[in-house]
N, C-alpha and C positions, 0 to 999 in steps of 0.2 A: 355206698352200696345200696340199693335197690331190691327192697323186698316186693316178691307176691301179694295180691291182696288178701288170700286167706293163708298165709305164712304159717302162721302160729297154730291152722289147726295142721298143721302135719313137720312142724319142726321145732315147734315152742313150748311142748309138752300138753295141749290144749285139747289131745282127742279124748284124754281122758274123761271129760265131761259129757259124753254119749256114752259112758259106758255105767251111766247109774251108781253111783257109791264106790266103783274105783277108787284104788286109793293115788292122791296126787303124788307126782313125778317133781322130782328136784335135781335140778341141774350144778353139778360143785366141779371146781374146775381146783385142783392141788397147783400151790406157789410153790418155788420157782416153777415159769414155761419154759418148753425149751420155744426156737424161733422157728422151725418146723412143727408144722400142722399135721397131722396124720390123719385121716376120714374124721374127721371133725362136723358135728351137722354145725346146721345154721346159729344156733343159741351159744356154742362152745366158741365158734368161729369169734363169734363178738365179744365174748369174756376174755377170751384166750390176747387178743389185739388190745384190749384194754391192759391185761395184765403186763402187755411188754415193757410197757408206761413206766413200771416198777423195778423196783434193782433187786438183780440177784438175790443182795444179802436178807431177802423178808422171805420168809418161810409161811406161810396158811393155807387160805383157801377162799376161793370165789363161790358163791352160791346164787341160784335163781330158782325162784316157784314160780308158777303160773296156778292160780286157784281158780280162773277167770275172772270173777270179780276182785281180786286182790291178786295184785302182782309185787312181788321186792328181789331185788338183789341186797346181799350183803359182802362184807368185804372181813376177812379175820386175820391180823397179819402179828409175826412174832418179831423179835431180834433183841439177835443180842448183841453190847456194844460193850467195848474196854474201856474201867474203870478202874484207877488206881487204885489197890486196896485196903489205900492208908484211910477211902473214904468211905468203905464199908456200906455201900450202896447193891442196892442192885441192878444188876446187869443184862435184866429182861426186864425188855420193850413189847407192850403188849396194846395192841389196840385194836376197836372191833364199831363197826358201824352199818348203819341198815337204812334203805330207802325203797320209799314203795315209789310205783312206776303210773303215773297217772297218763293215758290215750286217753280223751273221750271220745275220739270217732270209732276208733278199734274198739271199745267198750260196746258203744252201740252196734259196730256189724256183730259181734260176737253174738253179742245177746239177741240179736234177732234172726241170726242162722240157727244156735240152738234153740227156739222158741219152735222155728221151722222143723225142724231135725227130731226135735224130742214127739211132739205131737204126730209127727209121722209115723215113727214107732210105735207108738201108742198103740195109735189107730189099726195097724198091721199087729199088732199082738204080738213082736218080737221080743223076747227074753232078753235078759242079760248075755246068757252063753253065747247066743246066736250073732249079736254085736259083736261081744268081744273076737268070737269066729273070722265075722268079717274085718273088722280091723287088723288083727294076726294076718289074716291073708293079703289084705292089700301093703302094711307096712314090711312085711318081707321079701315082697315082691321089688328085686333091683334090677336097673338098667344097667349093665358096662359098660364103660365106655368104648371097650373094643373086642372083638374076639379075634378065637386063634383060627377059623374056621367058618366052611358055610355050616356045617353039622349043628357046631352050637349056634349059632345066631339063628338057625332054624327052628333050634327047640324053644329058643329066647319069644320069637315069635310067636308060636308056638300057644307059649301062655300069655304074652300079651295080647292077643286078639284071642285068647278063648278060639282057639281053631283046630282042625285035623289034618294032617298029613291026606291028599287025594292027588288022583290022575286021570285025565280025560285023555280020549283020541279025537287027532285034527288030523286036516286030509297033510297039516307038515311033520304027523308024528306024536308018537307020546307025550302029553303037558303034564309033566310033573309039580303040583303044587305043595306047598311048604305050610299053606296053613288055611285052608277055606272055613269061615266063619258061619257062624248062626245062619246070616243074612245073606249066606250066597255069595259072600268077598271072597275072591281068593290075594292071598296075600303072598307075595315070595320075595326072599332075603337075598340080598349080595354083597361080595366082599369082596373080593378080585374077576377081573373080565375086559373084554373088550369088545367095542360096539357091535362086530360081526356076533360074536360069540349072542349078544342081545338080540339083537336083528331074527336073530332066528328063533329064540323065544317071543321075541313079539308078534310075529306073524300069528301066533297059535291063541296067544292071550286075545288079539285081534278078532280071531274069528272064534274065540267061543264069547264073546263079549258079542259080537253079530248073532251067534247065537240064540243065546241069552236065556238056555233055558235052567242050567246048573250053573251057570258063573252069570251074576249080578253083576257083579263089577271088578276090578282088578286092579292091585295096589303094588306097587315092586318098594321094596326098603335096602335100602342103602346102607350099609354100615361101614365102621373103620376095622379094619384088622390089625392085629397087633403089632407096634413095629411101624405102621402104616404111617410116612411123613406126608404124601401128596396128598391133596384136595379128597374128599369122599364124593364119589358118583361121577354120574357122564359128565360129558360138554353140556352147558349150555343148549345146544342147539338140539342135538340129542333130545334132552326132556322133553324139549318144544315141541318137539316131533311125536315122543311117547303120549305126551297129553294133548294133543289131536285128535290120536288115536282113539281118546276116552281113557289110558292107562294110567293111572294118580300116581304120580314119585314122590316118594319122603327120604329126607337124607336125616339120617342119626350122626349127629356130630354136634 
């Protein structure tokens, strides 16, 4: 499996380390797994696969810190086993072990993104609150995978471009947009359609893009709706067409 280059700061518990004296985050994963994963992030997903390794009968728990410069997992497993009790034994099995995780290249981008990172703040006079603010809003902020609707993948939009619901007139009629940005993008969502039904939003997008005095530029997004087995967005040929135009298409899938 194939991790991002900066993985750890947003799945390995590492954003903690912009947040000034935060207290660090530990990852514990309870024995037995079952063999379904449920929203599992990245760090659980690899503990959770390691642990299948393991039978049933061990009862513990898996653990990970990330401190940045010191990383470990640990391993704490119980059982019990039968023993005749002519021999007066005990019957708990106890064992517990611990390893630190040594990257050096990971060590070094870390240390030199926060080196980056912290001095930045600094220098802007931001607080602790105002960090943690921002992290809260960025790590809450989730994609679907699909919606039920244009409504919600509208408002989905919505907040991911930082936009506002607006409407222009073209000489083909009201353009309704879904989400026009800071910069003058307007941006609009799709879930179900057909090329005609498009065709005729494009014409409008076209000519206020000719325009060009309130729409910069124009992005259409593509989404799955729920339920949705076929491919997400147009033909092929279609795009080719739209981005001629100047029209950017992004497919969410």
């Amino acid at each position: 499996m194939k991790d991002d280059l900066y993985w750890r700061a947003f799945q390995d518990s590492l954003s903690h380390i912009f947040l000034f004296g935060a207290e660090d985050g530990e990852v514990i994963l309870e024995l037995p797994v079952e063999n379904i994963m449920n929203d599992f992030d990245e760090v659980l997903k690899k503990m959770h696969n390691a642990a299948l390794l393991l039978p049933d009968s061990f009862i513990g728990k898996m653990a990970y810190s990330n401190h940045l410069v010191s990383r470990k997992v640990s391993v704490e497993l119980h059982r019990f086993i039968q023993i005749p009790e002519v021999m007066k034994m005990n019957n708990h099995v106890y064992s517990y072990v611990e390893s630190s995780i040594t990257e050096p290249v990971e060590f070094i981008r870390n240390i030199d993104l926060l080196r980056t990172y912290i001095q930045e703040l600094k220098e802007r006079k931001i607080d602790q609150n105002k960090v943690q603010d921002a992290f809260n809003q960025f790590f809450d902020f989730e994609s679907p995978n699909s919606f039920a609707n244009h409504g919600t993948a509208a408002i989905y939009l919505e907040k991911l471009v930082k936009g506002s619901k607006n409407k222009f007139d073209t000489s083909y009629g009201i353009r309704k947009i879904d989400a026009l940005d800071s910069n003058g993008i307007a941006h609009q969502a799709y879930l179900t359609f057909n090329e005609k039904q498009l065709r005729s939003q494009m014409v409008k997008d076209v000519e206020l893009l000719n325009n060009g005095e309130e729409v910069k530029g124009v992005i259409w997004h593509f989404f799955r709706k729920h339920k949705q087995t076929v491919k997400v967005g147009p033909s092929k040929a279609f795009i080719s067409e739209l981005e001629s135009k100047g029209i950017v298409v992004v497919i969410h899938d």
